[in-house]
Backbone as JSON Lines, residues from 0, in Angstrom:
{"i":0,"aa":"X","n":[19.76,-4.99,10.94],"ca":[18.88,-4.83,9.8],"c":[19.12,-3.47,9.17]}
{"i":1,"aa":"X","n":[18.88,-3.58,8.02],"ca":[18.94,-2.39,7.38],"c":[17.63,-1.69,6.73]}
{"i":2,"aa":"X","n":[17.28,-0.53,7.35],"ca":[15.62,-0.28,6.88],"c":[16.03,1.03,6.89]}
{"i":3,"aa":"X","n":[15.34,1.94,6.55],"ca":[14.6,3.33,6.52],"c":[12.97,3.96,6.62]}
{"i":4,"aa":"X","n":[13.04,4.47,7.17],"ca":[11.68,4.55,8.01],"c":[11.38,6.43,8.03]}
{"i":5,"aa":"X","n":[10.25,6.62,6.92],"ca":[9.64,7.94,6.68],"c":[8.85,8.23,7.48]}
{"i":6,"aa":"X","n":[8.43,8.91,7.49],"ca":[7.77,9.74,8.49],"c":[7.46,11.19,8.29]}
{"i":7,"aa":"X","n":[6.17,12.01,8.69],"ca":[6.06,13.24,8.85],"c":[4.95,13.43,7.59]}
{"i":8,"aa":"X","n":[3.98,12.41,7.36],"ca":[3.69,12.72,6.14],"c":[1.78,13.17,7.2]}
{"i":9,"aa":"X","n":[0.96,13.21,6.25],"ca":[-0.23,13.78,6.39],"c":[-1.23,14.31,5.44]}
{"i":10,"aa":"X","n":[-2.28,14.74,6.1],"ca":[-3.08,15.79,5.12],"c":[-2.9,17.29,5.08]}
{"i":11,"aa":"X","n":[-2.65,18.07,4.47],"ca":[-2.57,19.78,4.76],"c":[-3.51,20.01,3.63]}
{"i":12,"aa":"X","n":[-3.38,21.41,3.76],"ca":[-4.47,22.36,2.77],"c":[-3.43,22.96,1.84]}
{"i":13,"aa":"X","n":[-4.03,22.87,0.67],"ca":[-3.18,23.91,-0.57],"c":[-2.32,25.43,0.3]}
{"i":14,"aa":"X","n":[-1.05,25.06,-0.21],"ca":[-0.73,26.44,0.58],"c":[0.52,26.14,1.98]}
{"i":15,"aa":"X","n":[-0.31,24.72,2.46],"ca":[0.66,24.03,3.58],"c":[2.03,23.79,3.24]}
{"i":16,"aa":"X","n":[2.83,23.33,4.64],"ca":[3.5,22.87,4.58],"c":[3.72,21.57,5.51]}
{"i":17,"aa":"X","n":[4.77,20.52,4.93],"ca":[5.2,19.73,6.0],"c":[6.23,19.04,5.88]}
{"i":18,"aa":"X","n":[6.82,18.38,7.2],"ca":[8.68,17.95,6.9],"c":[8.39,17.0,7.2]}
{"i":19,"aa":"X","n":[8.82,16.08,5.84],"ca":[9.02,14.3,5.94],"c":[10.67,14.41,6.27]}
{"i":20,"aa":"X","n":[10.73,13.2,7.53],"ca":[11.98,12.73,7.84],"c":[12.0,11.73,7.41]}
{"i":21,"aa":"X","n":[13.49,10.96,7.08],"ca":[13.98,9.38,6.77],"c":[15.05,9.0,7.05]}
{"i":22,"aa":"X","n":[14.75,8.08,8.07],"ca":[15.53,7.86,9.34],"c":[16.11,6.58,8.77]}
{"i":23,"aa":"X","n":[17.57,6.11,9.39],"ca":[17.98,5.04,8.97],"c":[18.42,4.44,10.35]}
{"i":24,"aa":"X","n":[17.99,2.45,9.63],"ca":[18.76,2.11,11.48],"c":[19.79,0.7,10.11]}
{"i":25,"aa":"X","n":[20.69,0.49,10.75],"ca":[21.67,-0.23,10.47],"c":[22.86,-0.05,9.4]}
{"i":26,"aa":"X","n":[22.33,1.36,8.91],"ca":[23.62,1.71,8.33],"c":[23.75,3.15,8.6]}
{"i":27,"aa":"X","n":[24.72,3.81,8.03],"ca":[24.72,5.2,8.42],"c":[24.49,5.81,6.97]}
{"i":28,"aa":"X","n":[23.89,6.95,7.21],"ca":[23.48,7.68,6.09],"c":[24.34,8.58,5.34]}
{"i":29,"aa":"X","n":[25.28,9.07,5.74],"ca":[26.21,9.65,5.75],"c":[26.96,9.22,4.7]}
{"i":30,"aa":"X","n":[26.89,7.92,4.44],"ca":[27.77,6.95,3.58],"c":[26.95,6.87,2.1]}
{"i":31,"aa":"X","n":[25.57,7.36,1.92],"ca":[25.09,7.14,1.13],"c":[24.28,8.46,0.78]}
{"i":32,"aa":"X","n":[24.24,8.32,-0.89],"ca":[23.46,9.61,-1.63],"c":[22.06,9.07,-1.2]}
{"i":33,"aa":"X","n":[21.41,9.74,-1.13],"ca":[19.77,9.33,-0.52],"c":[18.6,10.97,-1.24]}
{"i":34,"aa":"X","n":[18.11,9.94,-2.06],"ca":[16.9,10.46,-2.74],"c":[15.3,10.52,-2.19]}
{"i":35,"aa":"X","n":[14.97,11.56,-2.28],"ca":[12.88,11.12,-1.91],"c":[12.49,11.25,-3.18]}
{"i":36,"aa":"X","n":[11.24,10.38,-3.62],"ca":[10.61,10.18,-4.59],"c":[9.14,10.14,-4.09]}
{"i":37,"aa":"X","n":[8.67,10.14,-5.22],"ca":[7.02,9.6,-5.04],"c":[6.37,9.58,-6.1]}
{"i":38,"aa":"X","n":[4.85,8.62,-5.45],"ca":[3.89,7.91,-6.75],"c":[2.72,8.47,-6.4]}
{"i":39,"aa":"X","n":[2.19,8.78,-7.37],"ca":[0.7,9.09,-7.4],"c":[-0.02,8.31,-8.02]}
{"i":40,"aa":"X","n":[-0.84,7.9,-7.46],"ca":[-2.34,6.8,-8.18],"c":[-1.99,6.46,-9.39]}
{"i":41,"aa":"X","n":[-1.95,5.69,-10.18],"ca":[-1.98,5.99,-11.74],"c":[-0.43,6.36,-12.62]}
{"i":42,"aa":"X","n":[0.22,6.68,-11.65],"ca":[1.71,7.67,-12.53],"c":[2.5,6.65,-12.04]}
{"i":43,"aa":"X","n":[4.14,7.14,-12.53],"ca":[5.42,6.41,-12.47],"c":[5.22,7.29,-10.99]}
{"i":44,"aa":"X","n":[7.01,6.48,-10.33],"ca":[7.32,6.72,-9.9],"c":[8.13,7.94,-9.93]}
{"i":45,"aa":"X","n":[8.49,9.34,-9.61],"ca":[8.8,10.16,-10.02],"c":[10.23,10.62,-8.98]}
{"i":46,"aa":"X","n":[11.05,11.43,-9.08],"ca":[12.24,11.65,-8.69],"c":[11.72,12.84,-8.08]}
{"i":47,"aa":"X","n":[11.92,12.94,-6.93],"ca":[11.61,14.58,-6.13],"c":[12.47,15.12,-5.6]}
{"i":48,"aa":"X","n":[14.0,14.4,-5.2],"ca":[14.98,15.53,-4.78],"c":[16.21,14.45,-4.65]}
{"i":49,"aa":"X","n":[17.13,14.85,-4.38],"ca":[18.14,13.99,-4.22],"c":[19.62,14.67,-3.51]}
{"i":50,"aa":"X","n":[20.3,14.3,-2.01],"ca":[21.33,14.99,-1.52],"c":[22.35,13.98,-2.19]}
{"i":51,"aa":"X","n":[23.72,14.44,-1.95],"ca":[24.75,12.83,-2.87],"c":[25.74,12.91,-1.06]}
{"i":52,"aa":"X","n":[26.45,12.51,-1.13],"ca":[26.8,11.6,0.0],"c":[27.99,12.25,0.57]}
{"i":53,"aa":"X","n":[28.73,13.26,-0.17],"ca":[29.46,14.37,0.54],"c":[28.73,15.94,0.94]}
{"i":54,"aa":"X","n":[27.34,15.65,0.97],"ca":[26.46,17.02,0.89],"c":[26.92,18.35,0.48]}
{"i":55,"aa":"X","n":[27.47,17.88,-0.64],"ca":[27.93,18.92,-1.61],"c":[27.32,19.3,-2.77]}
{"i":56,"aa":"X","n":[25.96,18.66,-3.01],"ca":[25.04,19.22,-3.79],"c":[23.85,18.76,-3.81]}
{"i":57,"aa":"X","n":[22.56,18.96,-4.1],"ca":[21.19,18.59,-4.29],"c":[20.35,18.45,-5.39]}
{"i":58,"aa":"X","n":[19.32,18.3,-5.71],"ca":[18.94,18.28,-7.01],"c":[17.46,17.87,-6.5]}
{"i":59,"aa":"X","n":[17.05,18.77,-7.62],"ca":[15.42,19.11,-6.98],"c":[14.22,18.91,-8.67]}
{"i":60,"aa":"X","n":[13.56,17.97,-8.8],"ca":[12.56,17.92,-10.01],"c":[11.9,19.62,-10.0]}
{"i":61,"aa":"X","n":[11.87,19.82,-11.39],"ca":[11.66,21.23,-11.55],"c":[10.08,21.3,-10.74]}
{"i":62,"aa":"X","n":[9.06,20.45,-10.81],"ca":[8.12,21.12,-9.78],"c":[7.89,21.38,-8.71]}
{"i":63,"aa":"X","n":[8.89,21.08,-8.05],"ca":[9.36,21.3,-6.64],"c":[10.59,22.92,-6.23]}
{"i":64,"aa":"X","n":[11.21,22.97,-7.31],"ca":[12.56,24.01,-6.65],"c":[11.65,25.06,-6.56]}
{"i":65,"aa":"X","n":[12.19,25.61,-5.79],"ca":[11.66,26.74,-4.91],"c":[10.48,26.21,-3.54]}
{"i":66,"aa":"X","n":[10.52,25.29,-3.6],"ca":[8.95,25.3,-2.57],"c":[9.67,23.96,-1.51]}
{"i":67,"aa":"X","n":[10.12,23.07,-2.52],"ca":[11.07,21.99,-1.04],"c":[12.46,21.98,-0.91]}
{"i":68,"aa":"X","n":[13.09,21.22,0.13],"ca":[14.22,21.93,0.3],"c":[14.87,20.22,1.37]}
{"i":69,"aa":"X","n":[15.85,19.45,0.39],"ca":[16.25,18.21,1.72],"c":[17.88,18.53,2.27]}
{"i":70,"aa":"X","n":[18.02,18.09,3.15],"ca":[18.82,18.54,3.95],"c":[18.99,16.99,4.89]}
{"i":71,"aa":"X","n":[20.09,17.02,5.27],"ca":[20.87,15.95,6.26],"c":[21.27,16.01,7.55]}
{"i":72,"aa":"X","n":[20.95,15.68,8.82],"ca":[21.38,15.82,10.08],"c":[22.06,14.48,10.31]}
{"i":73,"aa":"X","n":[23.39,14.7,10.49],"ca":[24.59,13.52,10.43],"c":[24.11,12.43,11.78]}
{"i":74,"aa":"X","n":[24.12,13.37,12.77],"ca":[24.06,13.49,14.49],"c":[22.98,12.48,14.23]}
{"i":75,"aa":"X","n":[21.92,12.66,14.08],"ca":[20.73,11.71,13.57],"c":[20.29,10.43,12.88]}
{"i":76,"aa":"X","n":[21.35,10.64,12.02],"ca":[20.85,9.68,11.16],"c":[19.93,9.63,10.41]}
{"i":77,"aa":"X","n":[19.56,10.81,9.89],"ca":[18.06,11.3,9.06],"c":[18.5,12.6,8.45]}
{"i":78,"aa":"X","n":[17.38,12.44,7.17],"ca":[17.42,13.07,5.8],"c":[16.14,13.72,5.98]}
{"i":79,"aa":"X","n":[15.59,14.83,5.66],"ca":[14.69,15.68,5.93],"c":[14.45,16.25,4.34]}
{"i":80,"aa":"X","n":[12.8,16.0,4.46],"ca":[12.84,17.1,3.29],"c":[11.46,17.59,3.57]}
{"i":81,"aa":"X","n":[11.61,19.16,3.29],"ca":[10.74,20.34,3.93],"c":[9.93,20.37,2.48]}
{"i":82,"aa":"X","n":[8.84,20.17,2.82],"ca":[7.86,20.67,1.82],"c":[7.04,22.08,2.04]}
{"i":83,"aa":"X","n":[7.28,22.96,1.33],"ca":[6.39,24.46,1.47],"c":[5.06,24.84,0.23]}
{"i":84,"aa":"X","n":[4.5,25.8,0.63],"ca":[3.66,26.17,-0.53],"c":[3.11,24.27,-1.5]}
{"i":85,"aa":"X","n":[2.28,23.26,-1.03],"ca":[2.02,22.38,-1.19],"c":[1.17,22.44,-1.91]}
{"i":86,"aa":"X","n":[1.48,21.34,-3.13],"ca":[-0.06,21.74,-4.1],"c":[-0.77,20.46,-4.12]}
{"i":87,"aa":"X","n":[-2.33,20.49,-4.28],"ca":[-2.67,19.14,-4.83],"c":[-1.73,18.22,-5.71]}
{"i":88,"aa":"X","n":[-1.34,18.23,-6.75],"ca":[-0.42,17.81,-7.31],"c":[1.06,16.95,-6.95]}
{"i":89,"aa":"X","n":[1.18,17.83,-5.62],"ca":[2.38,17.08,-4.43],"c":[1.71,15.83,-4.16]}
{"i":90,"aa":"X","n":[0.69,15.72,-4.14],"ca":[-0.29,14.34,-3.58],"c":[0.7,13.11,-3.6]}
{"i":91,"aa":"X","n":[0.55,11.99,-3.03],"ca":[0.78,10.79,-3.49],"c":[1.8,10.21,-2.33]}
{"i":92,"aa":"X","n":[2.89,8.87,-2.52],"ca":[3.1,8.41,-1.51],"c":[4.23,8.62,-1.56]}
{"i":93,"aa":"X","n":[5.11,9.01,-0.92],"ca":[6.88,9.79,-0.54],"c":[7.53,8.81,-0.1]}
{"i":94,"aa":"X","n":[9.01,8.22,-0.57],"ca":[9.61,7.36,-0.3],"c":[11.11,8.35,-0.01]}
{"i":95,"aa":"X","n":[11.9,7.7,0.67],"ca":[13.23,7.76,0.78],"c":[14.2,6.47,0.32]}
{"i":96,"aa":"X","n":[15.36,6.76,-0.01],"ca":[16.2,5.22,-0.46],"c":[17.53,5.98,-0.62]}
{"i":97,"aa":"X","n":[18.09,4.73,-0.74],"ca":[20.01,4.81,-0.59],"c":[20.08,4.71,-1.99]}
{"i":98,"aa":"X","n":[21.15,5.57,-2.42],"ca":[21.58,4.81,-3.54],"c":[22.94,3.45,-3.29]}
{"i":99,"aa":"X","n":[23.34,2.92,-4.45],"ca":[24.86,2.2,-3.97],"c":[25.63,2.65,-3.63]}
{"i":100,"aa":"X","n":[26.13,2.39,-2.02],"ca":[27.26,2.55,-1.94],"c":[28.45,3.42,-2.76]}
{"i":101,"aa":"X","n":[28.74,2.68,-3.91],"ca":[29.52,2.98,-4.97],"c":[29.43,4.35,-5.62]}
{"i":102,"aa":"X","n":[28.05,4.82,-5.67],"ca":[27.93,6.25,-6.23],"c":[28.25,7.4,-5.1]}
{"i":103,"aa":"X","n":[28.99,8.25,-6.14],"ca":[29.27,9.24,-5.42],"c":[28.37,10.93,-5.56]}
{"i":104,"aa":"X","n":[27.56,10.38,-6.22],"ca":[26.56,11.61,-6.73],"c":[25.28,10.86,-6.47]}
{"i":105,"aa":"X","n":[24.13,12.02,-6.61],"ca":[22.7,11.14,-7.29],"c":[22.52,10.83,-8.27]}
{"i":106,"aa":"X","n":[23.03,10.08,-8.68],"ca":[23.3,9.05,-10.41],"c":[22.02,8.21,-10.09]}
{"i":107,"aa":"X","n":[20.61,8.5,-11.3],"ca":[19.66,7.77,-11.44],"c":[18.84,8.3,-10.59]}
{"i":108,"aa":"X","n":[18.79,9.49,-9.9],"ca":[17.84,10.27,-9.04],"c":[16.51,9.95,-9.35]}
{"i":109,"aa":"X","n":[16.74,10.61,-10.67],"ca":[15.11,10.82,-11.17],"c":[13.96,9.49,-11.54]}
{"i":110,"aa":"X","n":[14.6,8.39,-11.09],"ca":[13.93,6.98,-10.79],"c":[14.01,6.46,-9.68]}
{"i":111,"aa":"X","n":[15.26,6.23,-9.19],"ca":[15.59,5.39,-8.17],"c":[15.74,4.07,-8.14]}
{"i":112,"aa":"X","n":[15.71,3.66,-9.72],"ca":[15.34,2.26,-10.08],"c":[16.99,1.38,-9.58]}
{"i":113,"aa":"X","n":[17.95,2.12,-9.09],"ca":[19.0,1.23,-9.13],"c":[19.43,1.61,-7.57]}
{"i":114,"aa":"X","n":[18.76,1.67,-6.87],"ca":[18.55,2.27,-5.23],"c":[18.27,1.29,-4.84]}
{"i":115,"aa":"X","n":[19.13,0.69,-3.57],"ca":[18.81,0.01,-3.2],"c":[18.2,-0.44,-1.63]}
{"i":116,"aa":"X","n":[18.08,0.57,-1.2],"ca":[17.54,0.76,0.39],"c":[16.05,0.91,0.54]}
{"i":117,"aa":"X","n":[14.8,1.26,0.53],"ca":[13.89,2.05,0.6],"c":[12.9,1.83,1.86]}
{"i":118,"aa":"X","n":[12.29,2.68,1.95],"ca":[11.43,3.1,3.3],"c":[10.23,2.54,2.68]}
{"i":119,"aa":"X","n":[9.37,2.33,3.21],"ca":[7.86,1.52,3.26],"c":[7.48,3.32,2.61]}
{"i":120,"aa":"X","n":[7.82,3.93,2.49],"ca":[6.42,5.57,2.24],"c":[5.74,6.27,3.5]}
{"i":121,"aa":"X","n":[5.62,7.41,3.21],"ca":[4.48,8.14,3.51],"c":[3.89,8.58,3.0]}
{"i":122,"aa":"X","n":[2.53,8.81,3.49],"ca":[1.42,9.41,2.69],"c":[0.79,10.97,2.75]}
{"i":123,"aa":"X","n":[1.16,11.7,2.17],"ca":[1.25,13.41,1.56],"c":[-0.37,13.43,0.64]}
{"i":124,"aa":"X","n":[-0.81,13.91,1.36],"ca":[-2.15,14.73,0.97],"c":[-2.12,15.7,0.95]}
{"i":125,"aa":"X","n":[-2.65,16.95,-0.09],"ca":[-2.69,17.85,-0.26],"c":[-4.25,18.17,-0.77]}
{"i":126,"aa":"X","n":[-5.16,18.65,-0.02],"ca":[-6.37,18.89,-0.38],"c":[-6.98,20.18,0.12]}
{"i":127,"aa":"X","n":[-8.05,20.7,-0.3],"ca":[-9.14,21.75,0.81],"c":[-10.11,21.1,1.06]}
């Protein structure tokens, strides 16, 4: 089977931090550009970071650079992305996904609409 499976999500306080992992079982990750996104109540789906598949570059939605940071452990099989300095605003539900095969960049990051892998979510609260 081919799934991905997030993890690491929670409640913190303005100010927190925390590291969602996204773990893959039946394919290797390595092979694929892999994006986190997320939805908040009410909003689109939004593009939050994206590694491309020779981890030779990243790409981060401007309300995030400086504060998260994703990164790849091969050995693993999981994609990590460190959330710091967390705002209400981070709120909402965090996904991971593959892009195709075929791409060799994060082409379509900032949706994910042509991704075809995705993780069920986690859920990122940010409150006091």
């Amino acid at each position: 089977q081919l799934q991905l499976v997030e993890s690491g999500g929670g409640l913190v306080q303005p100010g927190g931090s925390l590291r969602l992992s996204c773990a893959a079982s039946g394919f290797t990750l390595e092979n694929y550009a892999i994006g986190w996104f997320r939805q908040a109540p009410g909003k689109e789906r939004e593009g939050v970071s994206c590694i491309n598949k020779n981890e030779d570059d990243a790409y981060y939605t401007g309300p995030v650079k400086g504060r998260f940071a994703i990164s790849r452990d091969n050995a693993k099989n999981t994609v990590y992305l460190q959330m710091n300095s967390l705002q209400p605003e981070d709120t909402g539900v965090y996904y991971c996904a593959a892009a195709p095969p075929s791409y060799y960049s994060c082409a379509g990051w900032r949706t994910g609409n042509d991704y075809i892998y995705w993780g069920q979510g986690a859920q990122v609260t940010v409150s006091s």
